[in-house]
N, C-alpha and C positions, 0 to 999 in steps of 0.2 A: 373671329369676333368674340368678345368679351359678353359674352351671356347674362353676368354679374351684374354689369353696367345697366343702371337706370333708364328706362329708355325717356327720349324727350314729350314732355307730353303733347297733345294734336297742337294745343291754342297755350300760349304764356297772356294771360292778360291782370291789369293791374288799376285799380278805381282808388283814387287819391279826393281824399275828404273828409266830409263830418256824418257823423253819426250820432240820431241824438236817442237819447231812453222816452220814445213815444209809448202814451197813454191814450186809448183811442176807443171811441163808444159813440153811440146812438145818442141824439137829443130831438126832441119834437121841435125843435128851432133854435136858433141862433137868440142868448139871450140879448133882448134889450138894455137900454142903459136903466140898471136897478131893478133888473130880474135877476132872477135865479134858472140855471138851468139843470138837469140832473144825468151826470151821464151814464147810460144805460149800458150793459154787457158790456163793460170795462174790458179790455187787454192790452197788456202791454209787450213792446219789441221794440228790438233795435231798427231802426227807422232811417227817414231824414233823407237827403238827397243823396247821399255816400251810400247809406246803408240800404234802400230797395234796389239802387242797381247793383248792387254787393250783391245782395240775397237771388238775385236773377240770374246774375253771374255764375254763384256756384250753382245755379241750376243747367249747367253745360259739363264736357266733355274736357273742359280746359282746365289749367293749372291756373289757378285766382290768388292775386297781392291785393289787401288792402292798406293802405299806407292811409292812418287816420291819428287822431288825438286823443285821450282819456282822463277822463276828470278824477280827481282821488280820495271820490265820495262809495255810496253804496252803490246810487247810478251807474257811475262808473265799472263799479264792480261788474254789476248785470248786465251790461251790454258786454262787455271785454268778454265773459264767459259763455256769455250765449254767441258771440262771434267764434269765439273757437269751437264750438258744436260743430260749425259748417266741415270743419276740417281742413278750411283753406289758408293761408297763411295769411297771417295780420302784424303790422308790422305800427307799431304804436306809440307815439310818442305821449311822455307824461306832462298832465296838468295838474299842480296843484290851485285846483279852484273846481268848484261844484261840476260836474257833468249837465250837459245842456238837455232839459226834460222839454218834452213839448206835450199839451193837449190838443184833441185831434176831435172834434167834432163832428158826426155825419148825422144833414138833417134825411128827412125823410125821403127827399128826392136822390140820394145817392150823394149831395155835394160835400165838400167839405170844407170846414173853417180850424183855423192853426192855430191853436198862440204857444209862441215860443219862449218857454223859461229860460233866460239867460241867453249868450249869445252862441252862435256852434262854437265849438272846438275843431280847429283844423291843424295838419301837418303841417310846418316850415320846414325852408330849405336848410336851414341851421340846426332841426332836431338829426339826432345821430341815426339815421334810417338807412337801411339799404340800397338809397337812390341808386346806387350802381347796374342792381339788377334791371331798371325799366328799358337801357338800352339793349336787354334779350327780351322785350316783351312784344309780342305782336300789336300790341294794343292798349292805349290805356283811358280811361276815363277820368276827365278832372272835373269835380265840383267842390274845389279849396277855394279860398282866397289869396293866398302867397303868391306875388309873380316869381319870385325864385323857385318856389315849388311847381308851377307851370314851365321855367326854362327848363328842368330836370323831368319832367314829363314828356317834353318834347325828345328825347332820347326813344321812346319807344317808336315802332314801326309805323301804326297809327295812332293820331291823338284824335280824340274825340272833348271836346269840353262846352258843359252846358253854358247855355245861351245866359244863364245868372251872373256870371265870372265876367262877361265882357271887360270891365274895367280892369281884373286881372290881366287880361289877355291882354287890353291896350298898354297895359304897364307893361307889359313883359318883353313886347314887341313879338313874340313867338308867332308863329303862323302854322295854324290850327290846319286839320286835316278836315274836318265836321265839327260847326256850332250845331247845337241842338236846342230847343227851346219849344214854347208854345205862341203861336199867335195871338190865342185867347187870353195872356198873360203882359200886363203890362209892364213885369218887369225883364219879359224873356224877348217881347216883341222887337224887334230890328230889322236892319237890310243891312247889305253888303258892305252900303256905303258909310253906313256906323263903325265900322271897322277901319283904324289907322291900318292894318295888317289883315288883310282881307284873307279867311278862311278858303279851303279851296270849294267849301260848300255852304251854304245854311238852309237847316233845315226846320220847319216852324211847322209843329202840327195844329190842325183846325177841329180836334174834335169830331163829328162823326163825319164832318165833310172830308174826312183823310190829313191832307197837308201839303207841305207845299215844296220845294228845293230851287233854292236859288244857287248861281254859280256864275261865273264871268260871262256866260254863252249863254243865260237866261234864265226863266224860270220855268217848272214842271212842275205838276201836281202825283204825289199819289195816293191810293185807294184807303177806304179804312174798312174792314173788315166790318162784318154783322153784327153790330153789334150784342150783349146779350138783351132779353126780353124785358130785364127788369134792372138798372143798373142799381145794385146794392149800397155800391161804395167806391167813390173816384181817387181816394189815396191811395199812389202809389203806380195809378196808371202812366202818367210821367218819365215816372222815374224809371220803371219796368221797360216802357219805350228806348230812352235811351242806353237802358246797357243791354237792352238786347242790340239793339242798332251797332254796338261797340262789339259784340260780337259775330256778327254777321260781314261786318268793315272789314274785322280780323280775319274772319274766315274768306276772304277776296270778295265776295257778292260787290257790286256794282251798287252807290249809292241810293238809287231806285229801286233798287231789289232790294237792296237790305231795308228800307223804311217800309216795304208794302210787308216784309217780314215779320220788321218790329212792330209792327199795329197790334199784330196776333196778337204780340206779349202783354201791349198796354191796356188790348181789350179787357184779356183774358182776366185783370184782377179786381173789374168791373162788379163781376158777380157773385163778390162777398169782402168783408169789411177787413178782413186783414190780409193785406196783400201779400204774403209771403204762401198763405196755403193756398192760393190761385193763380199764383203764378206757374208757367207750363215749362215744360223743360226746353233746352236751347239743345240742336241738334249741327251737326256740321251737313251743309246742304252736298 
């Protein structure tokens, strides 16, 4: 045995999307039309649908690809940098045009409201990336737009892609291992039969009623964990959900098992406003 030799790490998994430079703070309410509102404890991080289930990700045991886009502003800058902090590997195609900022709103009851400066930046199947590698990857997570970047996804062992892409997916023709989405979200909500290329699962959570799994043999509900006493801040609970769920798929768990899993994780970043220091680490079961 070559001693030398790297060993492979437990989990290969890989989260294909946008990342935008969120701005994120307290407001006593959602202004009206020709209000003003001010936001409070400002922070900002790499965010967005790509980037909390990124940041969930390397909170595992696994070897983590994000295959994403970068604007070639200052933006830009500070996300790319503070992605490489993680240590995981980021694999990034260039945009010249602004990096996409968002502001992030939380009123007092924990909710939250978006507005998105500019539009994301995602990876295409035409930037020069390492697509090669996602056919070693146990898993991967897509929240892009490209259906050629979703055919090149479907190389990995499990595909998991949110339940937003739909129209990617129907472009693609690919067939999905797990949609993932919210019920409560009118752009996430579906059925099976939405699907020209029916997934082998969809999964729709309901907020503290748990959620839901649809699949050709029916539907099941699962649990949602306690939640916490005071919910601070629901950005990011989502997204925490689905890459922990993309972990737990990788690590074999049975669909039902890994959603009663991933509740933990979406709870868990419930109770404080930047989800990245509340989120819990991923363990191999």
């Amino acid at each position: 045995m070559d001693l030398s030799a790297p060993a492979r790490p437990a989990l290969r998994l890989a989260v294909i999307g946008h990342v935008e430079h969120i701005t994120l703070g307290r407001v006593s309410a959602v202004p009206r039309p020709g209000e003003i509102a001010h936001l409070e404890t400002p922070r900002w991080f790499p965010g967005g649908g790509g980037g909390i289930a990124f940041s969930q990700l390397v909170r595992s045991p696994a070897e983590v690809h994000l295959y994403t886009a970068i604007g070639g502003d200052e933006a830009g800058a500070q996300v790319e940098a503070e992605l490489a902090r993680t240590g995981a590997k980021i694999h990034a195609a260039r945009r010249n045009e602004p990096h996409t900022r968002d502001v992030v709103m939380i009123t007092p009851d924990g909710e939250r409201t978006i507005l998105v400066v500019g539009e994301p930046l995602h990876p295409r199947a035409e930037d020069e990336l390492p697509w090669d590698l996602l056919a070693r990857c146990d898993a991967a997570y897509f929240t892009a737009q490209d259906p050629g970047a979703l055919e090149r996804a479907r190389a990995a062992r499990v595909l998991v892609i949110t339940a937003r892409r739909r129209s990617a997916l129907s472009r693609s023709g690919v067939r999905a291992d797990v949609v993932v989405g919210s019920a409560l979200d009118a752009r996430e909500a579906s059925a099976l039969a939405d699907y020209p290329v029916s997934p082998a699962a969809l999964v729709l959570t309901e907020g503290a009623r748990g959620g839901r799994i649809e699949t050709s043999s029916g539907t099941v509900g699962f649990p949602a964990p306690p939640p916490p006493e005071r919910a601070a801040g629901a950005y990011g609970a989502g997204d925490s959900f689905a890459g922990a769920l993309t972990f737990y798929l990788a690590a074999g768990l049975s669909v039902p098992l890994a959603c009663a899993r991933a509740g933990i994780h979406g709870a868990a970043v419930l109770r404080g406003l930047d989800p990245r220091a509340w989120q819990e680490s991923l363990r191999l079961p």
